[in-house]
Backbone as CSV, one residue per row, in Angstrom:
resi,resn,N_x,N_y,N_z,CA_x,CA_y,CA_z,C_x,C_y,C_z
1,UNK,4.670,-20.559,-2.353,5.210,-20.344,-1.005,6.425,-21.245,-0.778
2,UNK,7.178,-20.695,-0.390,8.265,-21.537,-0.004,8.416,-22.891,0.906
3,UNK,9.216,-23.501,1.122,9.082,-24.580,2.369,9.436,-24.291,3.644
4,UNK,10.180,-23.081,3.724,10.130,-21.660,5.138,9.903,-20.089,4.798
5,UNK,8.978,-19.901,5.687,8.725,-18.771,5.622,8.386,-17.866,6.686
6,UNK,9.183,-16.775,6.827,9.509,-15.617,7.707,8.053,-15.424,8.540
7,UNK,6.882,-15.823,7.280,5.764,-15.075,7.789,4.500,-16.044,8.275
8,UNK,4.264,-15.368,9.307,3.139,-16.372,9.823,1.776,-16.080,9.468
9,UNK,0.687,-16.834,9.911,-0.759,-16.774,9.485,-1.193,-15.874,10.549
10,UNK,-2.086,-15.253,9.953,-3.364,-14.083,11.344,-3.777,-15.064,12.041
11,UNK,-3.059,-14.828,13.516,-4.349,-15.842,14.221,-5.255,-14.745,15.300
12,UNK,-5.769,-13.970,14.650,-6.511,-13.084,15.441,-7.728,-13.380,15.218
13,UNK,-9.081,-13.030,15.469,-10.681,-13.185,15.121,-10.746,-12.307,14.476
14,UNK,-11.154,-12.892,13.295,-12.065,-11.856,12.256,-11.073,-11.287,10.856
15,UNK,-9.736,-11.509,10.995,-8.362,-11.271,10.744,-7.742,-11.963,9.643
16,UNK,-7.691,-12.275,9.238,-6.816,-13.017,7.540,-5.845,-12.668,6.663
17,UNK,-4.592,-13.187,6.737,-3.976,-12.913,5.921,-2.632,-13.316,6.491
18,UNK,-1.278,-12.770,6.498,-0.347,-12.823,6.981,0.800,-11.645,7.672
19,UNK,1.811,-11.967,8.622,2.616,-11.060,9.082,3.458,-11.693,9.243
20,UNK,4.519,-11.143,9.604,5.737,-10.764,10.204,6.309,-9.504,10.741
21,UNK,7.344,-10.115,12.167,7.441,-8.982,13.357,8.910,-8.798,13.658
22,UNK,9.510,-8.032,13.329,10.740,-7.396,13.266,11.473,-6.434,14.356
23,UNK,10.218,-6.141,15.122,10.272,-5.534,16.399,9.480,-4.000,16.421
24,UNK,9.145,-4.372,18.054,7.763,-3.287,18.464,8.143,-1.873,17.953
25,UNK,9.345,-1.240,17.156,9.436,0.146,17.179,10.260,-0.279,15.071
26,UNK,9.746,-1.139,15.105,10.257,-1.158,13.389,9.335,-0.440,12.304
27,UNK,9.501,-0.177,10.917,8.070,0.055,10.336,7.209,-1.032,10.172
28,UNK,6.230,-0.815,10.024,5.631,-1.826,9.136,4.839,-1.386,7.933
29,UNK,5.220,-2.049,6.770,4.293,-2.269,5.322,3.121,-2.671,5.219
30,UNK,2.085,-2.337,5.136,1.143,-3.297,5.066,0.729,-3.263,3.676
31,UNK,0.370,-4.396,2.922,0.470,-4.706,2.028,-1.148,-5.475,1.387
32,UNK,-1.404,-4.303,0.142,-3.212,-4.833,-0.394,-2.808,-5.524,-1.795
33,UNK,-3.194,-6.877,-1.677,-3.414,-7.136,-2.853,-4.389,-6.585,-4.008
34,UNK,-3.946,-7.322,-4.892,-5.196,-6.694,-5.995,-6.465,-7.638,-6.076
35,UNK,-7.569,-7.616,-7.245,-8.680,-8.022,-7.643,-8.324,-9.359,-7.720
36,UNK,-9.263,-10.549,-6.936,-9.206,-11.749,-7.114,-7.401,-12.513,-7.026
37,UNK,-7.056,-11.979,-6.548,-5.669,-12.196,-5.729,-5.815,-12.744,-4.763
38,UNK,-4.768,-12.663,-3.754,-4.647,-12.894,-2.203,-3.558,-12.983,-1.600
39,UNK,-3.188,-12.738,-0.213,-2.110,-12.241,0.717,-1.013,-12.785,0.059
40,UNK,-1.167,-14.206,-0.016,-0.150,-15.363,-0.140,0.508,-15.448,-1.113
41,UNK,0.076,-14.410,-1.981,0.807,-14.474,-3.183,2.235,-13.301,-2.922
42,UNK,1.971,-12.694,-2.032,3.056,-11.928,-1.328,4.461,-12.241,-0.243
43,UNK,3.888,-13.669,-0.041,4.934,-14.209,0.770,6.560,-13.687,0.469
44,UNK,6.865,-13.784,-0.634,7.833,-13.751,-1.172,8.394,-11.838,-1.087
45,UNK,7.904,-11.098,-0.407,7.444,-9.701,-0.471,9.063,-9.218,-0.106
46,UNK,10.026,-9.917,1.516,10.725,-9.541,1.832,12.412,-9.875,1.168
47,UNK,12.193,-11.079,0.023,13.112,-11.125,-0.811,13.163,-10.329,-1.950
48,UNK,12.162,-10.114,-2.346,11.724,-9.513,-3.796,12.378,-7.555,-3.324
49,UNK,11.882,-7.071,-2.193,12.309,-5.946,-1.720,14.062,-6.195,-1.047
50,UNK,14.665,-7.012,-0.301,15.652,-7.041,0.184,15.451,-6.144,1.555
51,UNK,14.234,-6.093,1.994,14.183,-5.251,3.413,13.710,-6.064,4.178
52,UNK,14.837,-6.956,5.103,14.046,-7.527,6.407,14.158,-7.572,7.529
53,UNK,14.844,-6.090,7.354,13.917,-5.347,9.153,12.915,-4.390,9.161
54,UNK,11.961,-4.820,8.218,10.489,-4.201,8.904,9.296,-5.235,9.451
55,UNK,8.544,-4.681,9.679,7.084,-5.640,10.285,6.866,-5.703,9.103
56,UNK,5.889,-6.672,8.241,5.399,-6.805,7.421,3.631,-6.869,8.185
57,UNK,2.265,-6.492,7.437,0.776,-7.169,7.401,0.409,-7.108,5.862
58,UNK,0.349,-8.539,5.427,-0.282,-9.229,4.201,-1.746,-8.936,4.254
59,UNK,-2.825,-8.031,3.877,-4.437,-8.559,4.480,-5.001,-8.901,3.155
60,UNK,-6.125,-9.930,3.481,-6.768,-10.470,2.657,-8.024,-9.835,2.626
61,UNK,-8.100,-9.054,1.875,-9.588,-8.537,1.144,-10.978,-9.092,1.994
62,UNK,-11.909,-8.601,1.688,-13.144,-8.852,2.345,-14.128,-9.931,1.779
63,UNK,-14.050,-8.972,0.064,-14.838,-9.787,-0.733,-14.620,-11.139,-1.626
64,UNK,-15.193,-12.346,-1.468,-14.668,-12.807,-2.610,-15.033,-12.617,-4.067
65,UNK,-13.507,-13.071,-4.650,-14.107,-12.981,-6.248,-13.381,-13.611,-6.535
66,UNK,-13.506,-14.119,-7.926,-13.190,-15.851,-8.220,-12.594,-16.677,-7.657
67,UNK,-11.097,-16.728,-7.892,-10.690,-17.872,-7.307,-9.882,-17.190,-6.058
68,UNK,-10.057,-16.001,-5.856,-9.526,-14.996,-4.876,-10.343,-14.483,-4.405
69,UNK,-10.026,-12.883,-4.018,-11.038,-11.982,-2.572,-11.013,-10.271,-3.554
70,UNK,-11.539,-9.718,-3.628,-11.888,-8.394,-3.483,-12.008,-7.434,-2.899
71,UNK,-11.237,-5.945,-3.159,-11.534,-4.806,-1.841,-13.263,-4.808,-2.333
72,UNK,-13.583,-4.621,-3.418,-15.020,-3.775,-3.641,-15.746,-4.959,-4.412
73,UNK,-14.805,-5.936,-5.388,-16.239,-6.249,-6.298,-15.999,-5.713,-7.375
74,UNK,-17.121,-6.061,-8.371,-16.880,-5.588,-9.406,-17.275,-3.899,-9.436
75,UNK,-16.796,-2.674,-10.540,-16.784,-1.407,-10.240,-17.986,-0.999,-9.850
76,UNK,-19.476,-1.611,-10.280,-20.906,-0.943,-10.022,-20.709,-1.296,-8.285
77,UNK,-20.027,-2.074,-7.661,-20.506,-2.432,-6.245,-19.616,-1.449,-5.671
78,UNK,-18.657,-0.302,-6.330,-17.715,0.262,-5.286,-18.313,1.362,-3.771
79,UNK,-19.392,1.856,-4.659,-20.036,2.766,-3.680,-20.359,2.004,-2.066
80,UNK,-21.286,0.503,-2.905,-21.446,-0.209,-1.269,-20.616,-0.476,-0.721
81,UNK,-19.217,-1.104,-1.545,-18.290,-2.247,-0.977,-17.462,-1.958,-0.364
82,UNK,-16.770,-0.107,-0.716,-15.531,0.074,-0.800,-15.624,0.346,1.046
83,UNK,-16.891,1.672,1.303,-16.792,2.095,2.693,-16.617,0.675,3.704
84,UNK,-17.023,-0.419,3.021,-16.813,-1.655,4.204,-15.813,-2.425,4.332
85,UNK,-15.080,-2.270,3.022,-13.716,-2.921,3.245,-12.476,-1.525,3.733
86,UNK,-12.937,-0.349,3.506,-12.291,0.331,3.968,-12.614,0.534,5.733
87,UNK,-13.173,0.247,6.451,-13.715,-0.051,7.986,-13.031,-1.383,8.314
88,UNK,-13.438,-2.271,7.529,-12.500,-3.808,7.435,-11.169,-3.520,8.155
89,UNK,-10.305,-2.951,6.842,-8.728,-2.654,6.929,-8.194,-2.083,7.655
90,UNK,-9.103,-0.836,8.070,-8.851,-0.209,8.980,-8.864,-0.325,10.727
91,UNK,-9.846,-1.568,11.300,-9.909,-2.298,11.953,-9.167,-3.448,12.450
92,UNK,-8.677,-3.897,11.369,-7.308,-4.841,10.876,-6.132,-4.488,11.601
93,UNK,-6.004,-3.173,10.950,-4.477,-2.457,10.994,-4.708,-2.073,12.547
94,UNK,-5.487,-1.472,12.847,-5.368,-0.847,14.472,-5.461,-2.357,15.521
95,UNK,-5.950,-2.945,15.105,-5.946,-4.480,15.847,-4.880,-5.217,15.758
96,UNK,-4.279,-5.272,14.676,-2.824,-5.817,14.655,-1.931,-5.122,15.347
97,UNK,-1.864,-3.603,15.211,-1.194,-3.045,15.909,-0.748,-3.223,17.640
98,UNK,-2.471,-2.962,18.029,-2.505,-3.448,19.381,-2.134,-5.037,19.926
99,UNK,-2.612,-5.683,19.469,-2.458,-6.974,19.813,-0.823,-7.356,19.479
100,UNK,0.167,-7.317,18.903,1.606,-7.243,19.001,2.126,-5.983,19.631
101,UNK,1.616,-5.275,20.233,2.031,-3.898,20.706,2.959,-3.049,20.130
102,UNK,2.695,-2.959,18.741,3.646,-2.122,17.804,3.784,-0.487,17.743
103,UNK,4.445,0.123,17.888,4.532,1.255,17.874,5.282,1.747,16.928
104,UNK,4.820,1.469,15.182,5.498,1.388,13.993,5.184,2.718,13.511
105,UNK,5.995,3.368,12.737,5.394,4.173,11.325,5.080,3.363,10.316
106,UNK,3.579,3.647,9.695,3.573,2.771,9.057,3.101,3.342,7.596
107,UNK,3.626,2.378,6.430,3.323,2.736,4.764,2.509,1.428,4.214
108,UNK,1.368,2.192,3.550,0.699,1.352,2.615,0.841,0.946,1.164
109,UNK,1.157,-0.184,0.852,1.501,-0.819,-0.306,0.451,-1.475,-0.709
110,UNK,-0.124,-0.871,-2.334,-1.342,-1.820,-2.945,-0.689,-1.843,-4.170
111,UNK,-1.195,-3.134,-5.061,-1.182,-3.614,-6.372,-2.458,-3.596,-7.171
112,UNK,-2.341,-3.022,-8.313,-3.598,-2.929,-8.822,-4.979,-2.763,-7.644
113,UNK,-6.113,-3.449,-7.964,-7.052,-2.864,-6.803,-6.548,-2.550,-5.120
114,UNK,-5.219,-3.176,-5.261,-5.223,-2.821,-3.626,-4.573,-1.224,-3.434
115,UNK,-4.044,-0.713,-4.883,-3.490,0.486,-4.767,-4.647,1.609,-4.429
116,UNK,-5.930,0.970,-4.965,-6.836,1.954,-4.513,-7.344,2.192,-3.584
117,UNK,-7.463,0.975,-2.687,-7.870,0.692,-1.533,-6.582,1.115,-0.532
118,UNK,-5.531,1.137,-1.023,-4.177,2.006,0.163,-4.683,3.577,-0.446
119,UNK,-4.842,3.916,-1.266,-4.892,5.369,-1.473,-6.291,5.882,-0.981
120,UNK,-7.498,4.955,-0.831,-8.334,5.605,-0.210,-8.576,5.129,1.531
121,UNK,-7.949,4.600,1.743,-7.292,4.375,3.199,-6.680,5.638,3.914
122,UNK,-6.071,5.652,2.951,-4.830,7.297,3.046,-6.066,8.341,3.059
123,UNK,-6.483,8.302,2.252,-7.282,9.869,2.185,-8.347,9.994,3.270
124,UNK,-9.385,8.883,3.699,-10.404,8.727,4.354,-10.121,7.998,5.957
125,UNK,-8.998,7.734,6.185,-9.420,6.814,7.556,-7.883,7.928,8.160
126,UNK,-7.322,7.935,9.473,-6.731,8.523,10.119,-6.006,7.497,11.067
127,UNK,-5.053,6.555,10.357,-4.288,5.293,10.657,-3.316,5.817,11.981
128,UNK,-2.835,6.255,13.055,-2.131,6.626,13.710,-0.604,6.372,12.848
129,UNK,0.190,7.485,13.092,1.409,6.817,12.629,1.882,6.689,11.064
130,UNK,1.183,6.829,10.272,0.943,6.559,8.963,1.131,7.891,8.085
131,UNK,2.675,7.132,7.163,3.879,8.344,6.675,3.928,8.164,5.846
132,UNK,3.315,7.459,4.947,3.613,7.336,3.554,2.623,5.795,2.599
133,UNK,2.931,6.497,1.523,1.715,5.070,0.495,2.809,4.756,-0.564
134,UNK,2.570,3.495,-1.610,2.999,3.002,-2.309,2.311,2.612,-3.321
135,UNK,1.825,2.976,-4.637,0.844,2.244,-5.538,1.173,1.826,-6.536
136,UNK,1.254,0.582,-6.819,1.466,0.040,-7.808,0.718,-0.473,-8.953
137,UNK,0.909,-0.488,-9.963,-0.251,-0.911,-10.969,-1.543,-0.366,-10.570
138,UNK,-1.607,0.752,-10.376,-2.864,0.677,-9.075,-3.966,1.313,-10.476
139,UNK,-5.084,0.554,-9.711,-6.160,1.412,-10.251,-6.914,2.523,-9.492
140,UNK,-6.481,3.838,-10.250,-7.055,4.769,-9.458,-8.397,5.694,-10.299
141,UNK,-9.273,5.768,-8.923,-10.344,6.257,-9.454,-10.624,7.540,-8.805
142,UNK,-10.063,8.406,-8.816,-10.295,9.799,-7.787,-11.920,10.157,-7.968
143,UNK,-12.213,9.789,-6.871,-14.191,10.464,-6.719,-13.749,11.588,-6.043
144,UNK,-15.074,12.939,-6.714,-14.957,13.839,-5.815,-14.696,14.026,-4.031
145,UNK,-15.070,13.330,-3.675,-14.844,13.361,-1.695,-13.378,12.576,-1.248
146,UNK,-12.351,11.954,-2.620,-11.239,11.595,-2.401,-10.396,13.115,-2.247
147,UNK,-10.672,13.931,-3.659,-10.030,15.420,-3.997,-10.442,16.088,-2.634
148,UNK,-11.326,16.226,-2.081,-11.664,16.861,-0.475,-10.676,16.766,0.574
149,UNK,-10.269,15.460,0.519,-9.873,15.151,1.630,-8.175,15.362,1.365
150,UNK,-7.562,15.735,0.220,-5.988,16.087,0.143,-5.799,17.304,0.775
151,UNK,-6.078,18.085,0.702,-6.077,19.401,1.959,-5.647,19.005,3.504
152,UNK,-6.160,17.862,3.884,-5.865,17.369,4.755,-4.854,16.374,5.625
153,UNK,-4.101,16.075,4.366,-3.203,15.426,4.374,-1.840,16.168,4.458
154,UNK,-0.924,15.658,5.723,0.372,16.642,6.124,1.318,16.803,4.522
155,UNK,1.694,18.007,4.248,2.281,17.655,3.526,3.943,16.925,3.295
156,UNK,4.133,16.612,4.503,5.232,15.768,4.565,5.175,14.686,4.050
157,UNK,3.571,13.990,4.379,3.809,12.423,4.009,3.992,12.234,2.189
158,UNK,4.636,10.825,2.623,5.415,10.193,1.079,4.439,9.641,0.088
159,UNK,4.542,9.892,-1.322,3.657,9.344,-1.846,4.057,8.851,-2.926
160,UNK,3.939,7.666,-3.413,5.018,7.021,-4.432,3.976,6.284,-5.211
161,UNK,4.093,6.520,-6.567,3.320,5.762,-7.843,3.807,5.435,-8.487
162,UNK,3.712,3.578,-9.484,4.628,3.568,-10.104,3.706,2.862,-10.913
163,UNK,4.140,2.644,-12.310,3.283,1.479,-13.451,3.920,1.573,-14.757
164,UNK,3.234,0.472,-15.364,4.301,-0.552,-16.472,3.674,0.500,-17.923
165,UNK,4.313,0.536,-18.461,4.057,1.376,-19.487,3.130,0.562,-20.528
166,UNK,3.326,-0.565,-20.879,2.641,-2.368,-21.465,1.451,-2.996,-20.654
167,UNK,0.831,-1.890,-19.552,0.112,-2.459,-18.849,-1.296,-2.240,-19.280
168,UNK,-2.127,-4.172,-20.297,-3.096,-4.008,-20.806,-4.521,-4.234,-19.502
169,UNK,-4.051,-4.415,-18.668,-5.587,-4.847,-17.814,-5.652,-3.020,-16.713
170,UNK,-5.004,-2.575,-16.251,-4.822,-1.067,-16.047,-4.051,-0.023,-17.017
171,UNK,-4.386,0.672,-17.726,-3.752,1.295,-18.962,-3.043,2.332,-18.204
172,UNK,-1.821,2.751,-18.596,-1.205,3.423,-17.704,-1.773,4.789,-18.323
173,UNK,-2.442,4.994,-19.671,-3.232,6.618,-19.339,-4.129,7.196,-18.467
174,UNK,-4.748,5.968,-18.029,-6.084,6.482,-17.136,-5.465,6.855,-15.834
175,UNK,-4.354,6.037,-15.557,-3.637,6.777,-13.986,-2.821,7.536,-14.680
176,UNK,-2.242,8.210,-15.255,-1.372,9.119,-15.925,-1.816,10.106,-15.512
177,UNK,-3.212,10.187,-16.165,-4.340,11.479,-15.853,-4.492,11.577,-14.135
178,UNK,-5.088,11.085,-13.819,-5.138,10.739,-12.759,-3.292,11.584,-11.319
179,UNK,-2.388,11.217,-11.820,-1.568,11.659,-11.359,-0.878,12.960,-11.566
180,UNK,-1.292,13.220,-12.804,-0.988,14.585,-12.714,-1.879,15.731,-12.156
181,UNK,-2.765,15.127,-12.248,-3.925,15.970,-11.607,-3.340,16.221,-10.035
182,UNK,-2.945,15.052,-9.560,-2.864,15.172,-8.295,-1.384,15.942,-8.234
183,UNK,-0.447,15.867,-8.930,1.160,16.824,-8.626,0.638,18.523,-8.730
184,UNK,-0.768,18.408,-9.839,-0.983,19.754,-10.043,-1.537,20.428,-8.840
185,UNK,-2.263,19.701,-8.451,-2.926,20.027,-6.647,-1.738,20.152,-5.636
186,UNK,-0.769,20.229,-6.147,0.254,20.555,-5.181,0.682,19.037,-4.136
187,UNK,0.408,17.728,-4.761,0.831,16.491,-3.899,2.314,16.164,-4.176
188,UNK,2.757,16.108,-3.520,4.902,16.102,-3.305,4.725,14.524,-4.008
189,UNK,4.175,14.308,-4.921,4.157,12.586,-5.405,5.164,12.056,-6.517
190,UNK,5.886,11.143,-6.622,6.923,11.067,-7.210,5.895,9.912,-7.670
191,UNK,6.780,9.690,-9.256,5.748,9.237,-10.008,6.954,7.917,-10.850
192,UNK,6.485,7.381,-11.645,8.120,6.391,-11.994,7.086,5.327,-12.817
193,UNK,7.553,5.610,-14.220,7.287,4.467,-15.213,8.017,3.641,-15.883
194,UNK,7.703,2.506,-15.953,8.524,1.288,-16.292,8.250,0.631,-17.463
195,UNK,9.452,-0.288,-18.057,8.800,-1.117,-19.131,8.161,-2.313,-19.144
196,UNK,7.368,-2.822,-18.509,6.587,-3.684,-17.942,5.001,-3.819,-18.081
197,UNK,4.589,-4.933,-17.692,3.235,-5.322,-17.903,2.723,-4.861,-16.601
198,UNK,1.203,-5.577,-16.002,0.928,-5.026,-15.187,1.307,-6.074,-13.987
199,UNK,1.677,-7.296,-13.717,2.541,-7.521,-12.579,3.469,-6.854,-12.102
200,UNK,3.314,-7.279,-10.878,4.588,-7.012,-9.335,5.861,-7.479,-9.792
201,UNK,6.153,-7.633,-10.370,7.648,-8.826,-10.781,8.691,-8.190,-11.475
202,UNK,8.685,-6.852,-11.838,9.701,-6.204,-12.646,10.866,-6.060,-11.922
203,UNK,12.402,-6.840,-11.685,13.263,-6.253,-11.151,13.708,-4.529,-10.270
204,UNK,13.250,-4.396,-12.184,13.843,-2.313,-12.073,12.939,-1.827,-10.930
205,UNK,11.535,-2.063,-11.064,10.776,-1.598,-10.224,10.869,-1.515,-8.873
206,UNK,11.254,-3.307,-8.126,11.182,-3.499,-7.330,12.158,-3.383,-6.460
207,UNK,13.096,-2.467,-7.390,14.819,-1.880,-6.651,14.259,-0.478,-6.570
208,UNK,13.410,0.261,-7.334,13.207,1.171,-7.304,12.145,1.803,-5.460
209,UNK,11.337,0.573,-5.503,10.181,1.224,-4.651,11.136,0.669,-3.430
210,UNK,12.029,-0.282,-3.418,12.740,-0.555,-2.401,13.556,0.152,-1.980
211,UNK,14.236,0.762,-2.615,15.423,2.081,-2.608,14.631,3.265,-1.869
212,UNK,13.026,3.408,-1.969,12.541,4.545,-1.480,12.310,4.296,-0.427
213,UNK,11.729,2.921,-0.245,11.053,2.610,1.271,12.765,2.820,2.295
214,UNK,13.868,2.356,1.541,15.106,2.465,2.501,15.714,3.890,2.894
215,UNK,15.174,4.710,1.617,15.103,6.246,1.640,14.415,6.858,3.072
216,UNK,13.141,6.366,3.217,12.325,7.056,4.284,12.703,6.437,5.422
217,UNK,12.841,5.132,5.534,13.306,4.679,7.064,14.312,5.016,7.397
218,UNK,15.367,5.640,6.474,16.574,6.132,7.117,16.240,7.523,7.376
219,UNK,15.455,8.257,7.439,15.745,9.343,7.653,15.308,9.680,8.895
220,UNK,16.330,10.675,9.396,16.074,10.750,10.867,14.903,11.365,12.006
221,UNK,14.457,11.762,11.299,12.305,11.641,11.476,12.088,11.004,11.269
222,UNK,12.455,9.671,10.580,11.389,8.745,10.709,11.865,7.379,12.055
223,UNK,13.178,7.613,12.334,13.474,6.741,12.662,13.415,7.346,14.265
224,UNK,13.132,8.667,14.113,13.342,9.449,15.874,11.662,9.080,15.720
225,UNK,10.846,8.678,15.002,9.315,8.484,15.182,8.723,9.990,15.163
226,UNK,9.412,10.977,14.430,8.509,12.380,14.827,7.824,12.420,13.314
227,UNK,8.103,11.881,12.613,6.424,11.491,11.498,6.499,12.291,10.311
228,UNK,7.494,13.582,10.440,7.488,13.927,9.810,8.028,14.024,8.551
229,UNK,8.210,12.990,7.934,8.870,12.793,6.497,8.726,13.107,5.242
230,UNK,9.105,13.259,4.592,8.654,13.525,2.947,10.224,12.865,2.133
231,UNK,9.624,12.731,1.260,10.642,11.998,0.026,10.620,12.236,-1.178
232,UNK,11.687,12.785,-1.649,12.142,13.921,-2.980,12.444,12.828,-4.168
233,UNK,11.997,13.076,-5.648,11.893,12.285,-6.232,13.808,12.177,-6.335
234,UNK,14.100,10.831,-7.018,15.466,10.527,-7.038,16.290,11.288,-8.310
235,UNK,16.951,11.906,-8.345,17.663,12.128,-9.757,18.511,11.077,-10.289
């Protein structure tokens, strides 16, 4: 962490992690770490992107695990863990909202486990406002009642996947599969592989997912707040 920083601590009840407020009609990112991680390792989120006029929310996981926090736990606990950290986040986000009185569009950004936990956020909870996802390194596990619920999803909103081609702790075949399955279901998902391991830290990358997030806030649905956006992969 730096010796200043843009972003302050949750001081809400029940609440953990970090933000920053850019103003009541800006977007905001909210941002899942991965497995045994935590918020703080994100501080650095609005240099690394070069975007700092949005809201930022850092949240810190529910569970702990080692020297960090967990959406679920290890994979046998996902069935119990996931529906409670997904109620968690979702509680989070509508509480933050209210309590700064934000009236944001807002996109979910996860890293490794938190990509799963933004993508099943997306599919299962009904975030007001909420135009688009971001997954990175993500580990994705499509359960049948995830595939249910894409029917339901506008097809405007943005959906952006990206991962390191060198990535030994998430193998980029198992989401490979995983993503095509989902373009074949007809999801508008732009997809983008890199030469990289499985950290957040790749330059190319992080011009890349930044270039998109600057893609959607400029466009004039998103910025008139009528929600309806979508985002075409880049040539």
């Amino acid at each position: 962490m730096n010796f200043w920083s843009p972003f302050h601590p949750l001081d809400m009840a029940g609440l953990s992690g970090w933000y920053h407020i850019a103003g009541p009609t800006k977007p905001l990112l909210v941002v899942f770490h991965g497995m045994g991680d935590r918020p703080s390792s994100f501080l650095d989120i609005q240099d690394e992107l070069g975007i700092y006029d949005w809201n930022y929310l850092l949240l810190q996981a529910p569970f702990r695990f080692s020297k960090g926090f967990s959406w679920h736990g290890s994979d046998s606990q996902i069935k119990r863990n996931l529906p409670l950290a997904r109620a968690s986040a979702g509680h989070s986000i509508d509480s933050f909202l209210k309590h700064h009185g934000l009236a944001s569009p807002i996109v979910l950004l996860g890293h490794s486990q938190g990509g799963m936990m933004a993508l099943d956020l997306t599919l299962n909870s009904r975030i007001a406002n909420h135009v688009g996802v971001v997954v990175i390194s993500g580990y994705v596990n499509f359960e049948r009642k995830w595939w249910e619920k894409i029917p339901e999803i506008p097809e405007s909103f943005a959906w952006l996947m990206t991962h390191g081609v060198d990535d030994d702790i998430v193998p980029i075949s198992s989401t490979r599969r995983q993503v095509m399955k989902l373009i074949e279901a007809g999801v508008p998902l732009l997809w983008e592989e890199f030469q990289k391991e499985h950290e957040m830290d790749c330059p190319e990358e992080l011009t890349f997912v930044a270039n998109w997030l600057r893609n959607l806030g400029h466009r004039k649905s998103f910025v008139d707040q009528d929600f309806g956006v979508t985002c075409q992969p880049s040539t």
